[in-house]
Structures are given as C-alpha cells and as structure tokens.
N, C-alpha and C positions, 0 to 999 in steps of 0.2 A: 504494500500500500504506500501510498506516495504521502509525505508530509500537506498537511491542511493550514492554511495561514490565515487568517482572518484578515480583509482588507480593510484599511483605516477608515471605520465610520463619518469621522466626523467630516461636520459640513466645509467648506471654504470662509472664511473671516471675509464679511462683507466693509471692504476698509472706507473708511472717510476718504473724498477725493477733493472736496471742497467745500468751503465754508460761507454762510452770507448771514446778513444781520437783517431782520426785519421787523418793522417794515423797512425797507430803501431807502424812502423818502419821507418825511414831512414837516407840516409847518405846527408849532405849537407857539403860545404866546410865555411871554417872561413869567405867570404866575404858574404855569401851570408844567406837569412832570410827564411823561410818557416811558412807558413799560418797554423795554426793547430786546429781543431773544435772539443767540443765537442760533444757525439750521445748519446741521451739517447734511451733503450727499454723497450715498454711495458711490462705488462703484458699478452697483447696480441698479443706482438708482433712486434709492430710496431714501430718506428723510430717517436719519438719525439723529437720535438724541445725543447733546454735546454737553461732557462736565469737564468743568476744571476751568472756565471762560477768564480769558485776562482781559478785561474791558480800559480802552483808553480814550481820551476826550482832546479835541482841537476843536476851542472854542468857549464860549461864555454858556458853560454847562458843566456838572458834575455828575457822575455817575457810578452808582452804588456797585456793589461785587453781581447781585442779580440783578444786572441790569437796566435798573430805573435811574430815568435822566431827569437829573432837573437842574432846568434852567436857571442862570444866573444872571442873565442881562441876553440884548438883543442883538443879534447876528447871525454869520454862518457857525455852523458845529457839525463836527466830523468827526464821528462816533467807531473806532476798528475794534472789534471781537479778536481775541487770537484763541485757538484750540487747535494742541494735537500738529502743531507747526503749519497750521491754515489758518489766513486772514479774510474776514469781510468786513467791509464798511458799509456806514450808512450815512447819506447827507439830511440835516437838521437844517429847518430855519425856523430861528427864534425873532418873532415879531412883540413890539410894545403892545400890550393891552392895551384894546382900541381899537386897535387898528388896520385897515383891507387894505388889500392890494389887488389892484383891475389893469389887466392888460387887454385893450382894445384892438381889434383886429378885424381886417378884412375879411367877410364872412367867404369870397371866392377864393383869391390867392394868399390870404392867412397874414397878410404885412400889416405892421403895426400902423397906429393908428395915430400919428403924433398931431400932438394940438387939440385932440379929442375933448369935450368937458364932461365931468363926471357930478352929480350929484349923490351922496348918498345918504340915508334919510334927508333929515331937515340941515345937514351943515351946509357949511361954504360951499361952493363950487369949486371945484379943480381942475390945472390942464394937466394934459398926460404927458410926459417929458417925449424924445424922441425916439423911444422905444413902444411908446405908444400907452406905458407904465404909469398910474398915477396909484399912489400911496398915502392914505388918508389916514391921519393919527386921532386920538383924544377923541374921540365919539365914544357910545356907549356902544359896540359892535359886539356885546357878549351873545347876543340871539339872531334871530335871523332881521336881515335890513332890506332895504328896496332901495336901490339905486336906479339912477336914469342914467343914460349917455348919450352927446351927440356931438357930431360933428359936419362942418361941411363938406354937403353931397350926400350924405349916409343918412336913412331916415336914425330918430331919434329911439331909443330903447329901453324899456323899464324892464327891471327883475324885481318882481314881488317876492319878500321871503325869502332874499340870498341866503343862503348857510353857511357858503368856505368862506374864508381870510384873504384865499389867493384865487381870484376868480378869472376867468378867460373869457374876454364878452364879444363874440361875431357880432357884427356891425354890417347891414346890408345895403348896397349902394342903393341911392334914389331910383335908379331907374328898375329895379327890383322889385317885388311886390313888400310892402309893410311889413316889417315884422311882428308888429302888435306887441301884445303886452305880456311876461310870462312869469 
C-alpha cells in the first residue's frame, strides 16, 4: 500500500490590497465633528475589516484614534488612514457656520457663471467671483434656505428648501424654456 498524505486544508489568506477612508469627500461646518472609517480591499475583492488605524490630520481639525474629526477652525483638511503598510485619504472642507457656497453654471456647456447674483433667504445680494462661486457667511443656514439667482441672459432661478452648504445651481439660457421654480 502506498503512503496516504493529507492535502493542506486550509483556505488561501485573503490579503489586504488596499486601503481608503470614507466617506472621500465632504463638507462639515467648524461646530460640528464627522465619524470617518477606515475600508480595506481584498485581493479578492472584498471589504475587510481594518484594526490597528494610524489616523493623521493636514488641517484645522483633530482627530481621535477611532476616527472622529473635529473641526477646529475653517479650511481644507486632509485626513490619511494608515493600516497594515496601506494609505487612504480623505478630502474635508470645513466651512464657518453660516455659511453656503453656490457655484453657478451653465445648465448646456456646464461654464461658470461669473457676475451671476445670488440671493439667499432675506440677506444681501451677492456676485459670484469668476469662477462663477459666490460664498455667503453669517446667515442662519442651519436648515434648509431658498435662494434665487440670476444673471444676464439666463432666466432667473429659485430653490425652495436648499439643504447642502455646497450647492451646484444650472442656470438656463433665455432662449430656453423657464426653468421655474424648484
């Protein structure tokens, strides 16, 4: 009879191939902190869990060992995860309480929209620099607001009930039909 070997059961180590922090992106205001995880993926694929997280901060933010940020003042923050000799980062922007930011843009070829004026609720009026960007501080923007915008040649546009901080508003030329109200 011929020797019997047992072939080695066990499975292949589904190893880490790389690492990201999520969410990627966002915007939070200076009062307030945001939860942020690392994700690592297989080789195979798959969405493993990652211990042992060295979390670093570039920017006006700190951030705890399990990953809660909080802000410290307003700017960019760029937040790297390390595990396991894999980095992910994540971009922050920390906005003043208060305060939205509307980038105006042509609703066909997507070009900003400079000189545009923005109302939002009852404040001042503001133009959009040449990015088409206007940035409106010290209002009470903690809920949702209603801005208006317009420019010449573009019909005028209301958003009832805005939500985000950073909002993208298509702008339809005159000869367009109305955009109405939304």
């Amino acid at each position: 009879l011929g020797a019997c070997s047992k072939k080695d059961s066990a499975a292949p180590v589904d190893e880490l191939i790389s690492l990201s922090v999520e969410p990627r992106s966002a915007q939070i205001d200076r009062t307030t902190s945001l939860t942020l995880r690392a994700v690592g993926v297989s080789a195979k694929g798959r969405t493993l869990a990652v211990s042992y997280v060295v979390w670093t901060v570039d920017g006006p933010a700190t951030i705890s060992d399990a990953g809660l940020l909080t802000a410290t003042g307003a700017g960019a923050v760029t937040v790297t995860a390390t595990a396991q000799g894999f980095e992910g980062a994540a971009a922050i922007e920390v906005i003043e309480p208060g305060q939205i930011t509307i980038h105006l843009v042509d609703i066909n070829s997507g070009a900003a929209l400079a000189g545009a004026q923005v109302q939002v609720a009852k404040e001042d009026v503001a133009t959009a620099d040449g990015n088409g960007t206007v940035a409106i501080t010290g209002g009470s923007f903690s809920g949702p607001v209603t801005l208006t915008a317009w420019v010449d040649g573009y019909w005028p546009i209301t958003i009832v009930n805005a939500r985000a901080k950073n909002l993208v508003v298509p702008v339809r030329p005159v000869e367009g039909p109305s955009p109405g109200t939304f």
